[in-house]
C-alpha positions as CSV (number, residue, x, y, z in Angstrom):
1,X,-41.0,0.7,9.8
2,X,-42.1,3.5,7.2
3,X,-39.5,6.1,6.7
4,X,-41.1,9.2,5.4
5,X,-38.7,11.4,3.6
6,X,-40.4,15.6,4.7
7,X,-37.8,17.6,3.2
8,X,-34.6,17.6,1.0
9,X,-31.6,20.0,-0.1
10,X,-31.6,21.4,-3.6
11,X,-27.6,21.5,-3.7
12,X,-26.6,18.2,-1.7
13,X,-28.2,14.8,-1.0
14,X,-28.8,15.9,2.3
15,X,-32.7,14.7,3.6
16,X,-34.6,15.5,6.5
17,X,-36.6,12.2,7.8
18,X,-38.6,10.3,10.4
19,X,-39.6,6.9,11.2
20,X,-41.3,5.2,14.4
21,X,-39.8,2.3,16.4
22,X,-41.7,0.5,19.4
23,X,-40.4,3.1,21.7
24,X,-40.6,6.2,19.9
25,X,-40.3,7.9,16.9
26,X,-36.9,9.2,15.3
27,X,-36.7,12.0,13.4
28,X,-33.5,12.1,11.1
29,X,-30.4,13.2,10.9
30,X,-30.1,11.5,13.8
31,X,-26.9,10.9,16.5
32,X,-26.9,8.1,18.6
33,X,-25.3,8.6,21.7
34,X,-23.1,5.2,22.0
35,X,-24.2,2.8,25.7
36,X,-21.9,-0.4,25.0
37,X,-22.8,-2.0,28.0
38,X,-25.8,-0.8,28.8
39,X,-24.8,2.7,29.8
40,X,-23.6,6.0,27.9
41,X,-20.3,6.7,30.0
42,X,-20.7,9.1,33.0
43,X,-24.1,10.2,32.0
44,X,-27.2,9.1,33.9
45,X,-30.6,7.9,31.8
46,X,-32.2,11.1,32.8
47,X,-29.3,13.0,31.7
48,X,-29.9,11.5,28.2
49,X,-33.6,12.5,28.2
50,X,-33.6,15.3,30.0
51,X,-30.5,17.5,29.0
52,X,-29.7,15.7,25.8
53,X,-32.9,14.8,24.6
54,X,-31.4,11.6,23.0
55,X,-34.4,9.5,20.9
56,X,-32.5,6.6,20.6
57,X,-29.3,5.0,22.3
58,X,-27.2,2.6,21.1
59,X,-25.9,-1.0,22.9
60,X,-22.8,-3.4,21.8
61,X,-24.3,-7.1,21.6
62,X,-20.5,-8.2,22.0
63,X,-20.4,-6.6,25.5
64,X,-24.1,-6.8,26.9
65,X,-23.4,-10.4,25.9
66,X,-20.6,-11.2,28.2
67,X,-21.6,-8.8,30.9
68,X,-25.0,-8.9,32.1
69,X,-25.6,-11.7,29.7
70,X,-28.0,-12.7,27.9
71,X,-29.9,-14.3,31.1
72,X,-29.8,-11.3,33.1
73,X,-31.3,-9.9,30.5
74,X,-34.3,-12.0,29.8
75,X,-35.2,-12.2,33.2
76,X,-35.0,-8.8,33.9
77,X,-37.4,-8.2,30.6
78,X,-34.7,-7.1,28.1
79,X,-32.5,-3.8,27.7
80,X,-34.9,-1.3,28.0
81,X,-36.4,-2.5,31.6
82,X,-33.2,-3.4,32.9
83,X,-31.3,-0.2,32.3
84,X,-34.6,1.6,32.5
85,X,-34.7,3.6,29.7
86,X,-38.0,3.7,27.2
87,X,-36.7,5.3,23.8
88,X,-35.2,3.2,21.4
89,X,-32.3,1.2,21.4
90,X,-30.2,0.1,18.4
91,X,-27.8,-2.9,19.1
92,X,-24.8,-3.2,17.1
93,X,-23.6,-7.4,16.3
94,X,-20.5,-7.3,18.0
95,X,-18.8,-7.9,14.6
96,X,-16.2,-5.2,15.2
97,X,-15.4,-6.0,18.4
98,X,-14.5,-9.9,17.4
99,X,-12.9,-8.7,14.0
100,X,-10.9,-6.2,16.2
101,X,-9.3,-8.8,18.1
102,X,-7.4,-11.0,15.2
103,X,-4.7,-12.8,17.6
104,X,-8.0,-14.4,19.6
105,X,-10.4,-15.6,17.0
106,X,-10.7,-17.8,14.1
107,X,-13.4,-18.1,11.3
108,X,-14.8,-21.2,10.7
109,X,-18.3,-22.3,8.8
110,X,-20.1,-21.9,11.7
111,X,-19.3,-18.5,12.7
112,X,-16.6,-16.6,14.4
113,X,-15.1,-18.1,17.5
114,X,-13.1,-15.9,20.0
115,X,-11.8,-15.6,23.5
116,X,-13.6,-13.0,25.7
117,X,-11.4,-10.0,26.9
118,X,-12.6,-10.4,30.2
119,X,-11.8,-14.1,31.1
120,X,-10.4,-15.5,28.2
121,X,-13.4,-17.9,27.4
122,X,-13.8,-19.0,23.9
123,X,-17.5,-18.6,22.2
124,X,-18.7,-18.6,19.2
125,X,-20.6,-15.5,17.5
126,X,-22.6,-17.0,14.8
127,X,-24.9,-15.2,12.1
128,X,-27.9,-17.0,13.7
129,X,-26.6,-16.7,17.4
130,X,-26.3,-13.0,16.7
131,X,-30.1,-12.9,16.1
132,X,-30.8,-15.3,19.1
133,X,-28.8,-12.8,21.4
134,X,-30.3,-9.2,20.2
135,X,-34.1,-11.1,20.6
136,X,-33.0,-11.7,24.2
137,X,-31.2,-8.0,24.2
138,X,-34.6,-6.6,22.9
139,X,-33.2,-3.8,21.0
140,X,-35.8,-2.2,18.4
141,X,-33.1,-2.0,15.7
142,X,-30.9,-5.1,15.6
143,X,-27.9,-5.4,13.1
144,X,-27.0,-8.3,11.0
145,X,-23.2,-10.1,11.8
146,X,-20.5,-8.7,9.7
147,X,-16.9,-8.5,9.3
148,X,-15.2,-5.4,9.3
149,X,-12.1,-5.4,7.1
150,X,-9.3,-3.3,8.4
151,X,-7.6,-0.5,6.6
152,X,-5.4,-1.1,5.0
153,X,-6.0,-4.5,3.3
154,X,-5.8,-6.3,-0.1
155,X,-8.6,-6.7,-2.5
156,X,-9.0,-10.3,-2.1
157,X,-9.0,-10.1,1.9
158,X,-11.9,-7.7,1.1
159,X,-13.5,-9.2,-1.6
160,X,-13.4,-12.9,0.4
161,X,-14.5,-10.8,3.7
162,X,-17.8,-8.6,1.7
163,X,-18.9,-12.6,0.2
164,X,-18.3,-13.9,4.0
165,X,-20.8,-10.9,5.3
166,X,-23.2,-11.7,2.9
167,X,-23.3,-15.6,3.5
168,X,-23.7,-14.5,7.1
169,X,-26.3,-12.0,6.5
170,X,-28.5,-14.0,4.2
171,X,-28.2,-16.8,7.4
172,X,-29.1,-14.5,9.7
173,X,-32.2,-12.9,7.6
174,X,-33.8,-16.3,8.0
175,X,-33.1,-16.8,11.5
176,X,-34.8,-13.3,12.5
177,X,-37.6,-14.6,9.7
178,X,-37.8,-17.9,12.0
179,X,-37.9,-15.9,15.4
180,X,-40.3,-13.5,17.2
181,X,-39.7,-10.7,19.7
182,X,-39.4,-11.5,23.0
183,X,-40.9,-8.6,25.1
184,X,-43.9,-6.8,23.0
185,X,-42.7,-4.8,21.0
186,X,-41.6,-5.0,17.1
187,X,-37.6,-5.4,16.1
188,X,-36.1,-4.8,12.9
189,X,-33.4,-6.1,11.0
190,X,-30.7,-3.8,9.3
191,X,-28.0,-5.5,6.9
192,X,-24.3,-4.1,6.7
193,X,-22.4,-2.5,3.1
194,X,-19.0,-3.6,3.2
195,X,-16.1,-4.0,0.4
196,X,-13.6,-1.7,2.3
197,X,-12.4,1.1,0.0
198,X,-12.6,-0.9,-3.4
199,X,-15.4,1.6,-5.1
200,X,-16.3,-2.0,-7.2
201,X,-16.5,-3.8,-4.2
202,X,-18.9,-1.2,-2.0
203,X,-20.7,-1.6,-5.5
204,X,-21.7,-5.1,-5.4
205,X,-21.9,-5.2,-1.2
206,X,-24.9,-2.0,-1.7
207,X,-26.4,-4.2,-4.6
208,X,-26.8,-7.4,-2.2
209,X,-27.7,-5.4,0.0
210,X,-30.5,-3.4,-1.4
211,X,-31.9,-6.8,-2.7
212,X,-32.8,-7.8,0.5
213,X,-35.3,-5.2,1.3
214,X,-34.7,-4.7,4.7
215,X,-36.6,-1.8,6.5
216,X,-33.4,0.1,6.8
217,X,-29.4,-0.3,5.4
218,X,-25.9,0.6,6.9
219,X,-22.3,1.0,5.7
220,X,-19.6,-0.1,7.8
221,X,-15.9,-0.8,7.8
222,X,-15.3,2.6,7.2
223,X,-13.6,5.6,9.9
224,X,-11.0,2.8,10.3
225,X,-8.3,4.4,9.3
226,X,-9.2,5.6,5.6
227,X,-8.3,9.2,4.3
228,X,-11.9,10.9,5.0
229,X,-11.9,11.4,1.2
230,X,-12.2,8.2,0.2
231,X,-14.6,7.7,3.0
232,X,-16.7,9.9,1.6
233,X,-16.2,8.8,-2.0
234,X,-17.0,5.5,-0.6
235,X,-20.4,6.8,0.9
236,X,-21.0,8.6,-2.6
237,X,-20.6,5.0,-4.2
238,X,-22.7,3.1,-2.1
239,X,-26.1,5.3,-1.9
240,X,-26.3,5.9,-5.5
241,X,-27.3,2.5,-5.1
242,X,-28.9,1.8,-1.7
243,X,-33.0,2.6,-1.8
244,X,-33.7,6.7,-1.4
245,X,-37.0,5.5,0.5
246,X,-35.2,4.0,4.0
247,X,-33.0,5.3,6.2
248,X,-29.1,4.5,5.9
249,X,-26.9,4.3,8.8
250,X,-23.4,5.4,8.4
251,X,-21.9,3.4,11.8
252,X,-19.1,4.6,14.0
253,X,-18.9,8.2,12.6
254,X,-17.4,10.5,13.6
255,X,-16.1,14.0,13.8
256,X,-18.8,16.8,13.7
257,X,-17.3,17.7,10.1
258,X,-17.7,14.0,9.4
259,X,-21.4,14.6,10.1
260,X,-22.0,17.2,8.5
261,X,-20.3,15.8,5.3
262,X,-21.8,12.4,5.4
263,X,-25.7,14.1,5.9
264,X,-24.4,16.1,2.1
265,X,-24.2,12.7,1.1
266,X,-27.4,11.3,1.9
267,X,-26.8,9.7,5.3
268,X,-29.4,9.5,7.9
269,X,-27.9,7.9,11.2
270,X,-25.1,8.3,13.0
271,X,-22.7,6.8,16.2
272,X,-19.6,7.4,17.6
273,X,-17.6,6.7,21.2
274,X,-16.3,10.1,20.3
275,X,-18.3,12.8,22.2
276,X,-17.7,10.5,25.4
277,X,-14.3,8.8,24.9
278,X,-13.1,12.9,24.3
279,X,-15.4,14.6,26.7
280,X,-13.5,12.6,29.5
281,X,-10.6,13.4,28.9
282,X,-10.7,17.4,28.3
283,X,-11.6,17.5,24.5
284,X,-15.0,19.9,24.0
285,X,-16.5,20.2,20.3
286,X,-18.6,23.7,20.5
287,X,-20.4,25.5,18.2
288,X,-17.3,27.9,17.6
289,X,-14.7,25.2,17.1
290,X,-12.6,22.5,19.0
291,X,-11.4,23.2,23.3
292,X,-9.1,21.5,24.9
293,X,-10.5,22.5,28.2
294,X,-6.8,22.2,30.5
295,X,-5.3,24.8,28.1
296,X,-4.2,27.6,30.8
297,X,-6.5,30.0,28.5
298,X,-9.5,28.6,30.1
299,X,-8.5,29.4,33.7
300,X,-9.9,32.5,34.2
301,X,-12.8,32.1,31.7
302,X,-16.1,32.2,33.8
303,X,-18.0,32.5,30.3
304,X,-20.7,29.7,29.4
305,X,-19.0,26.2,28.0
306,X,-20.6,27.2,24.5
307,X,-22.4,30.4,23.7
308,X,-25.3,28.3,21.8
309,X,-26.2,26.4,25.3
310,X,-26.6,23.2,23.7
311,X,-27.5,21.8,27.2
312,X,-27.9,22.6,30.7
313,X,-24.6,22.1,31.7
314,X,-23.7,25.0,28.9
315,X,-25.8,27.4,30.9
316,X,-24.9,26.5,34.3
317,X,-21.1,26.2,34.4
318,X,-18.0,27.9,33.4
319,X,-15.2,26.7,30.9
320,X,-12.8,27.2,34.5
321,X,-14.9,25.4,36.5
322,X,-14.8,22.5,33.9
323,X,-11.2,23.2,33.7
324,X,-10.6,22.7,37.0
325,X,-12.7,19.7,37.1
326,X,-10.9,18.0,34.6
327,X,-7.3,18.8,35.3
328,X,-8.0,18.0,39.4
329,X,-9.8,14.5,38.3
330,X,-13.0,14.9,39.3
331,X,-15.6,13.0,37.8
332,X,-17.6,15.5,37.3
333,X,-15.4,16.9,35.3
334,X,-16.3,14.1,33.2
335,X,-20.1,13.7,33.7
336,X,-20.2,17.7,32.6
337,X,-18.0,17.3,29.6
338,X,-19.6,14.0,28.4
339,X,-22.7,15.9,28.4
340,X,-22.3,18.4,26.9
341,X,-20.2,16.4,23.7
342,X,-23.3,14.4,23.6
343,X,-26.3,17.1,23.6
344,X,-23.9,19.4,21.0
345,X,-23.6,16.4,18.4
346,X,-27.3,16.4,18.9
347,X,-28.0,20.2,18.5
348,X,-25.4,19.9,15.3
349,X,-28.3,17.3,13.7
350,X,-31.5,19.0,14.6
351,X,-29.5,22.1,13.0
352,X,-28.9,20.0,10.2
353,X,-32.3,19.2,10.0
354,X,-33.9,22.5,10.2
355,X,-31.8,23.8,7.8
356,X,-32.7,21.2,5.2
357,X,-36.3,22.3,6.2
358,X,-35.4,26.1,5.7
359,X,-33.7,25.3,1.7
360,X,-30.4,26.4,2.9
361,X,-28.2,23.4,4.3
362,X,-25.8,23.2,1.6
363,X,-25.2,27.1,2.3
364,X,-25.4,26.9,6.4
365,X,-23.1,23.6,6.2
366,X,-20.2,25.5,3.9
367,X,-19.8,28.3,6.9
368,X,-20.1,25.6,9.6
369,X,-17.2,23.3,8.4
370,X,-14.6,25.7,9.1
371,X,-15.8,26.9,12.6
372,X,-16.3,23.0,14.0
373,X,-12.8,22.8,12.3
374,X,-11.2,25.3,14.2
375,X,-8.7,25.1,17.2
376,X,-9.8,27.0,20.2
């Protein structure tokens, strides 16, 4: 997985990118529309190439684990076939997910064991397992098992949860090193910064981390809780270290300011339940600013949902038809407004990217942060 670096900003750290995975190639910035179960909420797979021209989805190992599972999976010939969709696919661990859920899981040296929010069952998530299950999963970009610290927390919780992710990634390095993909095509293995919001801490985590020459890095534990300046300052910390020549992947991020911000900062990839999780219920991000589309203003407005028609569902329907929509609980009040969240996160990038193309991003960024701020 070459990443070829086409184009940079002359006032930021912002870069303009592309690399290839087995099903397609990716051309960075980049958002990744999030499908934790094997499905982007309320928008169909055609929806997502069609209207939202998404390259790349991403899946939750933690969930697509415990429902398929992992045999469903392999027999129906991984991810891709079974939810029949032929870009890429990027799986996160699951580490969040069993990190989130403190009262139900306990560390030990094999791994992390916890009790499944469907049933209750107990399994264990090891750094090895991990690997065993994204193989099966088939994902193009799998991620390596990690802890992610809370916000707040002490130094030591942080310092002993960075050393634990390392351990853990260094295990599952050899595993994937041990193992072959399952159903053609090639998979690659990304490794995880963490050390909270201890600048000394990121330090050492992006210095691991950057020894291991992996094809790609990410930062997580971050857009847990933390001010967004030291989020950012974390970010700052971390990629004066990482490699310049592969793509970094700032996971579970965020707001379209937060995109905007993080690309300054020499970011490359992106994910968030946001566009969806707020879509659904009434919460529109738009070129202009932030809607909450069952404010009584929109009743009567028969304009276009955004003036940039990020989508088709921009040019076909009016803020109070999507109104009424949402406020009468129709779902396709929820289909409309997921999709168009999804295919304006992905206009903001490729804008992003053209104007890091064009020399001007720092300057086209500085007047977009205050519209994508404002309250409609």
């Amino acid at each position: 997985m070459k990443f070829q670096i086409q184009s940079t900003d002359n006032r930021s750290q912002a870069r303009a990118g592309s690399f290839s995975t087995g099903h397609g190639l990716l051309e960075t910035p980049i958002f990744m529309p999030v499908g934790t179960g094997g499905t982007v909420k309320a928008v169909h797979q055609h929806e997502l190439a069609d209207d939202i021209n998404a390259p790349v989805i991403l899946g939750n190992t933690y969930h697509l684990y415990l429902r398929p599972g992992t045999a469903v999976l392999k027999e129906a010939g991984g991810l891709h076939r079974f939810m029949n969709w032929n870009r890429t696919i990027l799986t996160d661990s699951g580490g969040y997910q069993v990190f989130s859920m403190a009262a139900n899981r306990k560390l030990t040296a094999e791994g992390a064991w916890f009790s499944s929010h469907i049933d209750g069952s107990r399994h264990l998530f090891s750094p090895e397992g991990v690997v065993d299950i994204q193989r099966l999963i088939g994902s193009d970009l799998t991620m390596a098992f990690d802890e992610c610290t809370p916000w707040p927390c002490e130094e030591k919780y942080a310092r002993d949860s960075m050393e634990l992710t390392h351990d853990w990634l260094l295990r599952g390095i050899e595993r994937f090193r041990q193992t072959e993909p399952l159903y053609g095509h090639e998979q690659f293995f990304l490794p995880i910064v963490q050390g909270s919001v201890f600048a000394d801490l990121r330090k050492r985590s992006a210095e691991f981390i950057a020894r291991q020459d992996m094809p790609a890095n990410a930062i997580g534990g971050l857009s847990v809780g933390e001010p967004v300046e030291i989020m950012y300052e974390m970010i700052e910390v971390v990629n004066s270290i990482l490699p310049v020549d592969k793509p970094r992947y700032l996971m579970g991020v965020g707001t379209p300011v937060n995109l905007l911000e993080a690309i300054s900062r020499g970011m490359d990839m992106f994910d968030c339940v946001m566009p969806t999780r707020n879509g659904r219920n009434g919460m529109l991000f738009t070129s202009k600013g932030i809607m909450n589309i069952k404010n009584e203003k929109w009743k009567f407005d028969f304009s276009p949902i955004d003036v940039e028609g990020c989508s088709v569902v921009d040019r076909n329907y009016s803020k109070a038809y999507l109104r009424h929509l949402v406020t009468s609980g129709e779902r396709l009040g929820a289909q409309i407004a997921s999709i168009h969240n999804l295919a304006f996160y992905l206009w903001l990038v490729r804008e992003a990217r053209k104007h890091i193309f064009s020399g001007d991003f720092s300057n086209w960024k500085d007047i977009m942060i205050p519209r994508l701020s404002n309250r409609l």
